[in-house]
C-alpha angles and dihedrals in degrees: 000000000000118000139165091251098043141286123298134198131204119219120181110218133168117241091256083061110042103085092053086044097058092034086063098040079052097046080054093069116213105075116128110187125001120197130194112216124190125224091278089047098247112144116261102185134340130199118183105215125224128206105259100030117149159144113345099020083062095056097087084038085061091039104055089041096057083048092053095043094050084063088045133084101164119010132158118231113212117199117193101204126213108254123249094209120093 
């Protein structure tokens, strides 16, 4: 899906999932904003992503989403990418 920001994607993960999931879509690079959506597609939890982010400034990201996912047993992650077009 195209949008002005940027294009997101939708993956459907279980809660066991859901932290190697969004560790992947973050290794990638060029995700702008995840966010963590429950069964009746009501946001958990979002985190806008910034270029250069890393290491420790990720720490509390991974904790609140392990702490998401263990309340969790089928969530969608929606990741708003950052758009290739100038």
């Amino acid at each position: 899906m195209e949008s002005k920001t940027g294009r997101t994607e939708e993956f459907r993960v279980s809660g066991e999932e859901v932290v190697a999931k969004v560790k992947e879509l973050v290794h990638e690079g060029n995700v702008r904003r995840i966010m963590i959506r429950n069964e009746k597609g009501e946001t958990v939890v979002e985190f806008p992503l910034t270029v250069g982010v890393v290491g420790v400034l990720l720490l509390p990201m991974w904790a609140a989403i392990g702490a998401a996912a263990a309340l969790l047993t089928r969530c969608t992650i929606v990741v708003e990418r950052v758009s290739n077009e100038r």
